[in-house]
PQR file of N, CA, C, O and H, with PARSE charges and radii, in Angstrom:
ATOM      1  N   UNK A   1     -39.033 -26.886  -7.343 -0.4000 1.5000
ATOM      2  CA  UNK A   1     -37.599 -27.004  -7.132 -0.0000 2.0000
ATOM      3  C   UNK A   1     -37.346 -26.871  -5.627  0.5500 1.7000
ATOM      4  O   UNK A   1     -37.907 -25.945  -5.039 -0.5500 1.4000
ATOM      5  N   UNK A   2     -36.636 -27.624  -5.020 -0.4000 1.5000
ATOM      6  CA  UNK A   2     -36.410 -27.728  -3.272 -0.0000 2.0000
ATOM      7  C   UNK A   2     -35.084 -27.125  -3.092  0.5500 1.7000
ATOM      8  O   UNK A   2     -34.177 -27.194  -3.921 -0.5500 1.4000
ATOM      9  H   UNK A   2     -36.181 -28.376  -5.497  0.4000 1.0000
ATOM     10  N   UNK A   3     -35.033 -26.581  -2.052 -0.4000 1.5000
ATOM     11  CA  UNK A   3     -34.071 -25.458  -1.625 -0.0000 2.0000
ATOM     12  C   UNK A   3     -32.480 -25.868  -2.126  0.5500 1.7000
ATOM     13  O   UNK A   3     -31.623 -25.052  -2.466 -0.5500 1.4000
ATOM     14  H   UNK A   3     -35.770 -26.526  -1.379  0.4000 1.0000
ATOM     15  N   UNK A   4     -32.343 -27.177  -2.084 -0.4000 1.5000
ATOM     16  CA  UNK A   4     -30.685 -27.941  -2.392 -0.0000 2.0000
ATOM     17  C   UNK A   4     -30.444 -27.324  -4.660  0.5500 1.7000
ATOM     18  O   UNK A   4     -29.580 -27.025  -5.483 -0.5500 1.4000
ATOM     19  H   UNK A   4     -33.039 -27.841  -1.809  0.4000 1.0000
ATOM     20  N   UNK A   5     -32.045 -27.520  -4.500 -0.4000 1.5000
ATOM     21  CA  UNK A   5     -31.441 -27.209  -6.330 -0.0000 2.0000
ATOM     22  C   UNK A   5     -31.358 -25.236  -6.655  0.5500 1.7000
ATOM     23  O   UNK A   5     -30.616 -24.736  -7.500 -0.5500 1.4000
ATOM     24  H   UNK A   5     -32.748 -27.763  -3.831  0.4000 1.0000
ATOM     25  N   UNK A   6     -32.142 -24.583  -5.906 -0.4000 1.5000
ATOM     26  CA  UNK A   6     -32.663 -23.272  -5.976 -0.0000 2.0000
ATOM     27  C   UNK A   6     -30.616 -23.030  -5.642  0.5500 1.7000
ATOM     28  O   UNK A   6     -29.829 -22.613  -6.491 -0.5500 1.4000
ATOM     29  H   UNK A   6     -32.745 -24.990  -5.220  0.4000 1.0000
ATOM     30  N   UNK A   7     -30.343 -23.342  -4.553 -0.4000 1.5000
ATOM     31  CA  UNK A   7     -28.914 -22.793  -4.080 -0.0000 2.0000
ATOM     32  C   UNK A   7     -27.866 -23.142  -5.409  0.5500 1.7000
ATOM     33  O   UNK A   7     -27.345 -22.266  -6.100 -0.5500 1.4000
ATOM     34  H   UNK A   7     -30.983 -23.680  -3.863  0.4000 1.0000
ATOM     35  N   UNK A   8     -27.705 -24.423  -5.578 -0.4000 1.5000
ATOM     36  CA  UNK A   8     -27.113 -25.018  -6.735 -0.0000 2.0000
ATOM     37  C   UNK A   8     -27.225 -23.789  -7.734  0.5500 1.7000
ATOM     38  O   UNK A   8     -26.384 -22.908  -7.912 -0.5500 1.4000
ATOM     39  H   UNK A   8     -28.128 -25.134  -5.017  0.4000 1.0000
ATOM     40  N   UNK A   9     -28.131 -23.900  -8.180 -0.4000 1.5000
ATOM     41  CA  UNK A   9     -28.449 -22.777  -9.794 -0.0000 2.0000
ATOM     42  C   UNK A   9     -28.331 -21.326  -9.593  0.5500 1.7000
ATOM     43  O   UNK A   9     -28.157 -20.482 -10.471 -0.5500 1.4000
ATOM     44  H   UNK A   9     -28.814 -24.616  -8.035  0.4000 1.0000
ATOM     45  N   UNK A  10     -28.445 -21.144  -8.344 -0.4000 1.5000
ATOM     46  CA  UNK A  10     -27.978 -19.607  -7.578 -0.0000 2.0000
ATOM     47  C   UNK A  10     -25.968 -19.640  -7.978  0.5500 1.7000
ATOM     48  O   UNK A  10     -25.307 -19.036  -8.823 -0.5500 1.4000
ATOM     49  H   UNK A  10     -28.586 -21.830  -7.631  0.4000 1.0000
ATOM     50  N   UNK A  11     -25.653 -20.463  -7.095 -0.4000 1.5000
ATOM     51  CA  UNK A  11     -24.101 -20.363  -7.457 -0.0000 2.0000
ATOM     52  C   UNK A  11     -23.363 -20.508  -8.514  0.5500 1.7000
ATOM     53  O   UNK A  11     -22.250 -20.022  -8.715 -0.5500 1.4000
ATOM     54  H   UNK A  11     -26.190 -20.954  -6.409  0.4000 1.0000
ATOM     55  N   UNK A  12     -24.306 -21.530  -9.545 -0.4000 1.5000
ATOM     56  CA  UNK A  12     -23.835 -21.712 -11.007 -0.0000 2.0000
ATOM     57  C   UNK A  12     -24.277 -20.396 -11.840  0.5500 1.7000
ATOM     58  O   UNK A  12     -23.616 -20.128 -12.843 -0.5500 1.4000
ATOM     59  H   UNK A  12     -25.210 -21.925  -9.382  0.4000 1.0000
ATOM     60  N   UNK A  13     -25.352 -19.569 -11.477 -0.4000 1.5000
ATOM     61  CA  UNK A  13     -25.780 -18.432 -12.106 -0.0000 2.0000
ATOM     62  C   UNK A  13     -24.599 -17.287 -11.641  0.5500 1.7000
ATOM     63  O   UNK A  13     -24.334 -16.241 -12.234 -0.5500 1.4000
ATOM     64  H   UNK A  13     -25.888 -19.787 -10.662  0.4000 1.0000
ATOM     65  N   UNK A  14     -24.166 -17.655 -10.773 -0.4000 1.5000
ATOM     66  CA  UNK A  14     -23.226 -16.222  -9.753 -0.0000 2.0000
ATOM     67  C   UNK A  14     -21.828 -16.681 -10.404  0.5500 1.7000
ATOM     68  O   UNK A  14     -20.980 -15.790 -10.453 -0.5500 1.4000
ATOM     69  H   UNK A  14     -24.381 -18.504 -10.292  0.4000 1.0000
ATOM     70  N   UNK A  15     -21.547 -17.653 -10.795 -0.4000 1.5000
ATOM     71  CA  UNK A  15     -19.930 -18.324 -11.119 -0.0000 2.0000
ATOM     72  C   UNK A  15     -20.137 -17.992 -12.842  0.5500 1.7000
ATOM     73  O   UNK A  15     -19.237 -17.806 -13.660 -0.5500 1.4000
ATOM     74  H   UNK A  15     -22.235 -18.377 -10.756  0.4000 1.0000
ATOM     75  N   UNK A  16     -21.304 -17.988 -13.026 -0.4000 1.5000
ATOM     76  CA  UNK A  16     -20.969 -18.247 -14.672 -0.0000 2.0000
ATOM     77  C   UNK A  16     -21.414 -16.489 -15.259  0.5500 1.7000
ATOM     78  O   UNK A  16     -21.179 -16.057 -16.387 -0.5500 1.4000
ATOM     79  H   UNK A  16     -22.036 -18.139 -12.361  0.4000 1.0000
ATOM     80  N   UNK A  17     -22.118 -15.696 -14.081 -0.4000 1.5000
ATOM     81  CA  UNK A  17     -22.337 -14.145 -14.659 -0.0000 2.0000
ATOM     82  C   UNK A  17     -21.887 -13.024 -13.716  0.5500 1.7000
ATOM     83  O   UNK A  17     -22.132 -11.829 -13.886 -0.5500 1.4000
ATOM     84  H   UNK A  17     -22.309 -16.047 -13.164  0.4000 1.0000
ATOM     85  N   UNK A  18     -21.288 -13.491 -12.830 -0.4000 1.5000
ATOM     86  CA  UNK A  18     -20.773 -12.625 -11.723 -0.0000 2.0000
ATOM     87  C   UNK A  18     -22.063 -11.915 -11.188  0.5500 1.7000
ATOM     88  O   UNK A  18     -23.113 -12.558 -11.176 -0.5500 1.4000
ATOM     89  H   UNK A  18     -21.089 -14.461 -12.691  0.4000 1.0000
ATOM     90  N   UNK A  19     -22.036 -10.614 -10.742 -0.4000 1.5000
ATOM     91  CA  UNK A  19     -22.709  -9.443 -10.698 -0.0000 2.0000
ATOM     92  C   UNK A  19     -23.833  -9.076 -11.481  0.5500 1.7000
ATOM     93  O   UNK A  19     -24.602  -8.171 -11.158 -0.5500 1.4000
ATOM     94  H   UNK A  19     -21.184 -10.091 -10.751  0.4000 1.0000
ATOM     95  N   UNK A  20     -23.937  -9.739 -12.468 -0.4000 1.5000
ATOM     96  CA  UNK A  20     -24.886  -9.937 -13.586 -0.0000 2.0000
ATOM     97  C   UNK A  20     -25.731 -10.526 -13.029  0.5500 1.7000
ATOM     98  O   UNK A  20     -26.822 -10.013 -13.279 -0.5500 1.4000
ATOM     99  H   UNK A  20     -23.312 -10.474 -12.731  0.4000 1.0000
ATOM    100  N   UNK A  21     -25.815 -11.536 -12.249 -0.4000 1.5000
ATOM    101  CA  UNK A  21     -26.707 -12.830 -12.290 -0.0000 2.0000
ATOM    102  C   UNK A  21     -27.841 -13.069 -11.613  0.5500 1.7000
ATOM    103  O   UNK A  21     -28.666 -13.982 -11.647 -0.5500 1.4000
ATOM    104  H   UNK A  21     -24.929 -11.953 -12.046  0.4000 1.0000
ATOM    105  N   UNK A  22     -27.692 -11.747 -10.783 -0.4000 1.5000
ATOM    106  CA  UNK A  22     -29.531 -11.098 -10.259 -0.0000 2.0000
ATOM    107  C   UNK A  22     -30.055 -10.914 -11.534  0.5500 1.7000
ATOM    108  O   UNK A  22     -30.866 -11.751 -11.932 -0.5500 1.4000
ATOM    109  H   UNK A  22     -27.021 -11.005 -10.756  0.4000 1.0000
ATOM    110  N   UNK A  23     -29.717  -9.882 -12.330 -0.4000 1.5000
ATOM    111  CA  UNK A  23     -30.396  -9.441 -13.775 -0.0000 2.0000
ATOM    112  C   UNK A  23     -30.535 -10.810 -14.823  0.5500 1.7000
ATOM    113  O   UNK A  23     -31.377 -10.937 -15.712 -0.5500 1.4000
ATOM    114  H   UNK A  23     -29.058  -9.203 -12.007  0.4000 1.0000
ATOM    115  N   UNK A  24     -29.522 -11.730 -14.470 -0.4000 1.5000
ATOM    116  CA  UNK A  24     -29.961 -12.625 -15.796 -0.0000 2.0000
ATOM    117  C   UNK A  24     -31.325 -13.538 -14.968  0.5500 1.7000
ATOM    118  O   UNK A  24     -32.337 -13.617 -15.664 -0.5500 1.4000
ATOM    119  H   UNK A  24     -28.838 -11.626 -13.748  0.4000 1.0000
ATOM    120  N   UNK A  25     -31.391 -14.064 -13.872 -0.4000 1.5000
ATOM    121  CA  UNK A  25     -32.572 -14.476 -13.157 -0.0000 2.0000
ATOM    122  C   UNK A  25     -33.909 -13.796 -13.307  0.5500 1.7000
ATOM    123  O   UNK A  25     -34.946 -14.136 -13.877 -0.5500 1.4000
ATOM    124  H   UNK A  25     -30.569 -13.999 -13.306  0.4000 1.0000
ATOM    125  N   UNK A  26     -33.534 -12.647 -12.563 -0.4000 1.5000
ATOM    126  CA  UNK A  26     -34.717 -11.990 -13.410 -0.0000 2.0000
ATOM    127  C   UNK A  26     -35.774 -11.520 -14.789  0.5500 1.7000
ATOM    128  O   UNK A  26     -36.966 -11.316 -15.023 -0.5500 1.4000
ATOM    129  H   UNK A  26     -32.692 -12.371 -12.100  0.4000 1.0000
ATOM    130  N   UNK A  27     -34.001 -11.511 -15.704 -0.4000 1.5000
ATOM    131  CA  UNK A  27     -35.060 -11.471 -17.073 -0.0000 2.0000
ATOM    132  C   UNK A  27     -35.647 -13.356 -17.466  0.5500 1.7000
ATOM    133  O   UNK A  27     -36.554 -13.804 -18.168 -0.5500 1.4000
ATOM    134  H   UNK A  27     -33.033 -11.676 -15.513  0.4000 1.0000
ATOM    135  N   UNK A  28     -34.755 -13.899 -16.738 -0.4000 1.5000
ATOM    136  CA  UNK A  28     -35.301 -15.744 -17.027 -0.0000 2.0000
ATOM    137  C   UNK A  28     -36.729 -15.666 -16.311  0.5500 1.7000
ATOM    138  O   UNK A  28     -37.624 -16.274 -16.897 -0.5500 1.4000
ATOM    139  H   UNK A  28     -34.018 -13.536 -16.168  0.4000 1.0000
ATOM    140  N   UNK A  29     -36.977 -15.184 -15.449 -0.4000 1.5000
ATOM    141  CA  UNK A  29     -38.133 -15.517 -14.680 -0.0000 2.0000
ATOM    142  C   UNK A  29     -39.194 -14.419 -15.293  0.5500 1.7000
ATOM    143  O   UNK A  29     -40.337 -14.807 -15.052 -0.5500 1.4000
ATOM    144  H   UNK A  29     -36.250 -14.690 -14.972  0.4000 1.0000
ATOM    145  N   UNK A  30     -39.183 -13.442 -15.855 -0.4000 1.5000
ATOM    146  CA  UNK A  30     -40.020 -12.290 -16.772 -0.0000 2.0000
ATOM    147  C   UNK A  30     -40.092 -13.272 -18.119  0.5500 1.7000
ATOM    148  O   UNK A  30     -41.257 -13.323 -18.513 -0.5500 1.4000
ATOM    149  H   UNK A  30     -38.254 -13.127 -16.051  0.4000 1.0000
ATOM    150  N   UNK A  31     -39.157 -14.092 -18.968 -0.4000 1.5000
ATOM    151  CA  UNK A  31     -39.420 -14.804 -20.225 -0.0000 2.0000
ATOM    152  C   UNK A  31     -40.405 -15.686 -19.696  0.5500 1.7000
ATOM    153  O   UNK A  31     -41.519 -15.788 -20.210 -0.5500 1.4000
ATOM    154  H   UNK A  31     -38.210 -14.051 -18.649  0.4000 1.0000
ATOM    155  N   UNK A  32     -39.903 -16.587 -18.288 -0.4000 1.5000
ATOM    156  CA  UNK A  32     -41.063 -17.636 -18.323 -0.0000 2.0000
ATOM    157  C   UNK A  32     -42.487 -17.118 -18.010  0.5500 1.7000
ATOM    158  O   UNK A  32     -43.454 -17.840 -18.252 -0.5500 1.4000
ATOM    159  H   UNK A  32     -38.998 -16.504 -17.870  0.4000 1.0000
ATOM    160  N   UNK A  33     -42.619 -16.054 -17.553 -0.4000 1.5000
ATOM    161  CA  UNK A  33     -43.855 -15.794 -17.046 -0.0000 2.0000
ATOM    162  C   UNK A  33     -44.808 -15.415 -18.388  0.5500 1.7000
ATOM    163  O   UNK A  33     -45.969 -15.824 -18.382 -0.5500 1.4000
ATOM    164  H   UNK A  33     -41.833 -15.467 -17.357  0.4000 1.0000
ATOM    165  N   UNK A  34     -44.469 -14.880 -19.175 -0.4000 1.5000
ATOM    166  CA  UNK A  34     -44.774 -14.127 -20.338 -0.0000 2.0000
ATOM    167  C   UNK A  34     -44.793 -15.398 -21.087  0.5500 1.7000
ATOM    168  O   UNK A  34     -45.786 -15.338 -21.813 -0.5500 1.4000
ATOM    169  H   UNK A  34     -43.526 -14.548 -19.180  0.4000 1.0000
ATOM    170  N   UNK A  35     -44.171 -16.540 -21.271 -0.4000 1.5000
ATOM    171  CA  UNK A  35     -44.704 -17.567 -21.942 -0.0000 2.0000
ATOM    172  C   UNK A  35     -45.536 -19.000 -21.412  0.5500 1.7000
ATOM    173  O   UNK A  35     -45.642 -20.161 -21.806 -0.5500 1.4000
ATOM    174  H   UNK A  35     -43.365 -16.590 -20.682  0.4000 1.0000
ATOM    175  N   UNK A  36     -46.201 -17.918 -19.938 -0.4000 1.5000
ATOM    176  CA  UNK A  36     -47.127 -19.170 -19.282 -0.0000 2.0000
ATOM    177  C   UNK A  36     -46.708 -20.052 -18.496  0.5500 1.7000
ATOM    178  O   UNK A  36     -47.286 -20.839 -17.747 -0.5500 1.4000
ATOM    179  H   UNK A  36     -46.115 -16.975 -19.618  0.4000 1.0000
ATOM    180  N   UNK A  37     -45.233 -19.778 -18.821 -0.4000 1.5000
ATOM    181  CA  UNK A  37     -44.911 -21.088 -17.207 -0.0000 2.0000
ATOM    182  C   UNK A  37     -44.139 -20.620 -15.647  0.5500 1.7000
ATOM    183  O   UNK A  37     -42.971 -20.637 -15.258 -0.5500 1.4000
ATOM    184  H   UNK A  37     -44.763 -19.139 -19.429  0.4000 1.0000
ATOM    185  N   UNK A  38     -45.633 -20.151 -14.929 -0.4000 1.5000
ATOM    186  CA  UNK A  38     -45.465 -19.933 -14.035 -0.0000 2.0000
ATOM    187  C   UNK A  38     -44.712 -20.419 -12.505  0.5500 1.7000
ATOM    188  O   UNK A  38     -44.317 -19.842 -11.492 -0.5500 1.4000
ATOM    189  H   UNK A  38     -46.582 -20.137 -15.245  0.4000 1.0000
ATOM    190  N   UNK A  39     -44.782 -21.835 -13.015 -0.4000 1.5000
ATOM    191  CA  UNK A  39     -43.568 -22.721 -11.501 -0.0000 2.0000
ATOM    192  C   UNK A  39     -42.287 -22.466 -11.847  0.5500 1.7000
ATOM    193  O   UNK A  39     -41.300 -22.434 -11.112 -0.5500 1.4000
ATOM    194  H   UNK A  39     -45.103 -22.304 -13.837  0.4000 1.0000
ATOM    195  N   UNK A  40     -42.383 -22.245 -13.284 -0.4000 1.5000
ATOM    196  CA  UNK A  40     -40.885 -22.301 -13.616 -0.0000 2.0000
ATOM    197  C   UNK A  40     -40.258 -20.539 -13.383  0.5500 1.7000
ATOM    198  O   UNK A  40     -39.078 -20.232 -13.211 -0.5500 1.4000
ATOM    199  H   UNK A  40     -43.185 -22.271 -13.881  0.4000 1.0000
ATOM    200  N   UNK A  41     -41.408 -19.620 -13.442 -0.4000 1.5000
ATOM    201  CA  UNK A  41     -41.103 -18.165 -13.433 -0.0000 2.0000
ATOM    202  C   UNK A  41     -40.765 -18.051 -11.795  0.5500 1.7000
ATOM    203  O   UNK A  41     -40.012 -17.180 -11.360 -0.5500 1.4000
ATOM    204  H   UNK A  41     -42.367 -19.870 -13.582  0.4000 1.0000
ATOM    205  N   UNK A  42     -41.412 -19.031 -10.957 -0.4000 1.5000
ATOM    206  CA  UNK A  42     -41.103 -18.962  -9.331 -0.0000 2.0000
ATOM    207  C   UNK A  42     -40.173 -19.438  -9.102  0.5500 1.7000
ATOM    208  O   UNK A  42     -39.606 -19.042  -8.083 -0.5500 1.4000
ATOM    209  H   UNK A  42     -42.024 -19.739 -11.310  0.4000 1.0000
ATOM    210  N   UNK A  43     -39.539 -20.500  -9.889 -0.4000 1.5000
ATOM    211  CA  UNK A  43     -38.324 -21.020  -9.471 -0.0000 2.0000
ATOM    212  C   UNK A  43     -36.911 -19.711  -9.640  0.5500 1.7000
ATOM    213  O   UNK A  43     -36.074 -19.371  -8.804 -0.5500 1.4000
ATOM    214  H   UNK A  43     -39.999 -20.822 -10.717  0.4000 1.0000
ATOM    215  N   UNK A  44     -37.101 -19.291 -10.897 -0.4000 1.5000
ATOM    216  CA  UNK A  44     -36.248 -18.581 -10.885 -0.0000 2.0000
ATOM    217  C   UNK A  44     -36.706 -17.191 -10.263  0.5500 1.7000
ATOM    218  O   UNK A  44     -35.603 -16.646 -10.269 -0.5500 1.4000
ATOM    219  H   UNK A  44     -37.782 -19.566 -11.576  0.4000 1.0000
ATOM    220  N   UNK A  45     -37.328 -16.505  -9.879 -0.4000 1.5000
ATOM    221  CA  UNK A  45     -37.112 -15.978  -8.713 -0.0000 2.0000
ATOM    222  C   UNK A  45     -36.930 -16.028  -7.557  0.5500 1.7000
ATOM    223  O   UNK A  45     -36.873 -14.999  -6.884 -0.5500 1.4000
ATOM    224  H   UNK A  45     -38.224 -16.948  -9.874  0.4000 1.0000
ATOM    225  N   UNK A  46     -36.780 -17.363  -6.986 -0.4000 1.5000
ATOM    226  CA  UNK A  46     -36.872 -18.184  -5.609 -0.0000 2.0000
ATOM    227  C   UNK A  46     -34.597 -18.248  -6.291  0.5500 1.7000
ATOM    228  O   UNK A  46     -33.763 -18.500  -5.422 -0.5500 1.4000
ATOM    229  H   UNK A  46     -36.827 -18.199  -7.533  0.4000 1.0000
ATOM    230  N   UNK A  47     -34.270 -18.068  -7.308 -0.4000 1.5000
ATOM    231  CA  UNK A  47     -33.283 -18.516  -7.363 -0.0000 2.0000
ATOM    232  C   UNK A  47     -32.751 -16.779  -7.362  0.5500 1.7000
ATOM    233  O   UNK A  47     -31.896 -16.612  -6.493 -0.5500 1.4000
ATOM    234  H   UNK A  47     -34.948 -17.863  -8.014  0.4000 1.0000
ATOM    235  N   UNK A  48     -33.056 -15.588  -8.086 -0.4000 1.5000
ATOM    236  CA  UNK A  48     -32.458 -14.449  -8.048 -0.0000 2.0000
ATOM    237  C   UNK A  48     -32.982 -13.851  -6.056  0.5500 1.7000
ATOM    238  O   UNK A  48     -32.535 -12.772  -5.666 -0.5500 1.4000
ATOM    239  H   UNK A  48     -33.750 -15.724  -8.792  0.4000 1.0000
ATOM    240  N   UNK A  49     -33.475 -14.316  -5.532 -0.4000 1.5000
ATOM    241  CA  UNK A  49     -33.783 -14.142  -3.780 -0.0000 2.0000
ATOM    242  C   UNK A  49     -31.916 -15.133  -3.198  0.5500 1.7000
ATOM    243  O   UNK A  49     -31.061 -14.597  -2.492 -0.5500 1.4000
ATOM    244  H   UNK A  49     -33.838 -15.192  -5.848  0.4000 1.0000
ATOM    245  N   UNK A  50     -31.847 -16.202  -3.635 -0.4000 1.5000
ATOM    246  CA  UNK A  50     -30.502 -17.114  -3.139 -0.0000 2.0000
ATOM    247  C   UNK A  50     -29.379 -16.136  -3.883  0.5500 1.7000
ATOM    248  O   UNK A  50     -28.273 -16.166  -3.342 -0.5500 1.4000
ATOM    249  H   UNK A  50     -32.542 -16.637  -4.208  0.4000 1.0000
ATOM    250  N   UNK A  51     -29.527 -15.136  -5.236 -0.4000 1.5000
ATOM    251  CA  UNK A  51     -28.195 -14.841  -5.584 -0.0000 2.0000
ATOM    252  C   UNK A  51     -27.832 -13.746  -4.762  0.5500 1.7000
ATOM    253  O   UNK A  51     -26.652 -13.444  -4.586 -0.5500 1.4000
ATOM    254  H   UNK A  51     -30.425 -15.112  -5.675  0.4000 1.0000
ATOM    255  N   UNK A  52     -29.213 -12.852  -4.012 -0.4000 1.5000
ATOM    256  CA  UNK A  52     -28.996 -11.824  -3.228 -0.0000 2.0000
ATOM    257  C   UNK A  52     -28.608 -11.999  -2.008  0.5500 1.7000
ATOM    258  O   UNK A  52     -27.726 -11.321  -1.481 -0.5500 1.4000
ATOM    259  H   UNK A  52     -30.172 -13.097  -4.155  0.4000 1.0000
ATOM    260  N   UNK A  53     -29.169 -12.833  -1.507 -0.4000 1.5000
ATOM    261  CA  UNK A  53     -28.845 -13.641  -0.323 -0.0000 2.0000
ATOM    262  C   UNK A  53     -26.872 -13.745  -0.031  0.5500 1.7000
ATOM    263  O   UNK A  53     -26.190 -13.553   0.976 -0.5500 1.4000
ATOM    264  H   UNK A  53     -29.886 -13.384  -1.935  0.4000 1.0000
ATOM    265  N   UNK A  54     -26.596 -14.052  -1.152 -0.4000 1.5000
ATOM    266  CA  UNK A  54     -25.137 -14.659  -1.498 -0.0000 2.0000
ATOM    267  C   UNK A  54     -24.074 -13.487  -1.564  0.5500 1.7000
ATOM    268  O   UNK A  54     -22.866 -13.562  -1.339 -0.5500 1.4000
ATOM    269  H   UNK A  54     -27.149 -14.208  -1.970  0.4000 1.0000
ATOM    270  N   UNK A  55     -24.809 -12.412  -1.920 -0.4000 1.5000
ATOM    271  CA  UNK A  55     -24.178 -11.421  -2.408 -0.0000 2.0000
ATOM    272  C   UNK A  55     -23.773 -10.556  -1.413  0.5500 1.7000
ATOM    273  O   UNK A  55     -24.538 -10.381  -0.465 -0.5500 1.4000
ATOM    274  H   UNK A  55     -25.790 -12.350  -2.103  0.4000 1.0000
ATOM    275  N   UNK A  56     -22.420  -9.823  -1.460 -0.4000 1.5000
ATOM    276  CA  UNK A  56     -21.598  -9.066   0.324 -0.0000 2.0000
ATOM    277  C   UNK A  56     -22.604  -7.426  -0.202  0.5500 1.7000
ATOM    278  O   UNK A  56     -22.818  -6.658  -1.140 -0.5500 1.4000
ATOM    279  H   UNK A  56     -21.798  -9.965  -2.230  0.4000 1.0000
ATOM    280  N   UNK A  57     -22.824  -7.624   0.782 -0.4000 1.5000
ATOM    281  CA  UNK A  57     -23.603  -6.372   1.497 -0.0000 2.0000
ATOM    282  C   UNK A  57     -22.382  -5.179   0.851  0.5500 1.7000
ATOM    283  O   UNK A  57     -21.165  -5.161   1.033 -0.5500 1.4000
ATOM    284  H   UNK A  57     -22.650  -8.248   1.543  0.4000 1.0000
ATOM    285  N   UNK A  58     -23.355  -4.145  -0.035 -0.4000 1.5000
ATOM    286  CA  UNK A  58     -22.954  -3.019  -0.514 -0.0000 2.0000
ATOM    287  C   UNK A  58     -22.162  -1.556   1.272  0.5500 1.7000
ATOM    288  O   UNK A  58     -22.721  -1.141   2.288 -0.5500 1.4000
ATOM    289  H   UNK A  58     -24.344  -4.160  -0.182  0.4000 1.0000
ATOM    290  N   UNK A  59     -21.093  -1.395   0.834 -0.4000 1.5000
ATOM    291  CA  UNK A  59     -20.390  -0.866   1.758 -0.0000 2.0000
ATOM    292  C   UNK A  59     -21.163   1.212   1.537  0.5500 1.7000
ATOM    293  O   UNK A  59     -21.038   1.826   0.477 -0.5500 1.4000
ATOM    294  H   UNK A  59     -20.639  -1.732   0.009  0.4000 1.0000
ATOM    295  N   UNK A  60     -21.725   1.699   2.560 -0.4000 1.5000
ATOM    296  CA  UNK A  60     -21.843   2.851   2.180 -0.0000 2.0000
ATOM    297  C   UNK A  60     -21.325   4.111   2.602  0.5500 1.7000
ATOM    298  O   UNK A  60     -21.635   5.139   1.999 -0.5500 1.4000
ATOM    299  H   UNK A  60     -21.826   1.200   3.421  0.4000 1.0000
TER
END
């Protein structure tokens, strides 16, 4: 997956789970790995790295 689709599925993951959508990436990329498909387990962590990326810096 090339950086234009990783961003895409980052913002559709962030619009469609808010705050959630690190955790839903992550458990997507733990299902694929556990059922062997490893490009696809990198994609979606290459995609929960773009939702953090996206995300406003925690105020402390």
């Amino acid at each position: 997956m090339d950086a234009m689709q990783i961003s895409h599925y980052a913002g559709a993951l962030y619009r469609a789970h808010g705050p959630k959508a690190e955790a839903e990436a992550s458990q997507r990329a733990q299902a694929c790995e556990v059922a062997g498909r490893m490009d696809e387990a990198e994609d979606w962590r290459q995609i929960r790295a773009a939702i953090c990326r996206r995300r406003p810096a925690r105020e402390t």
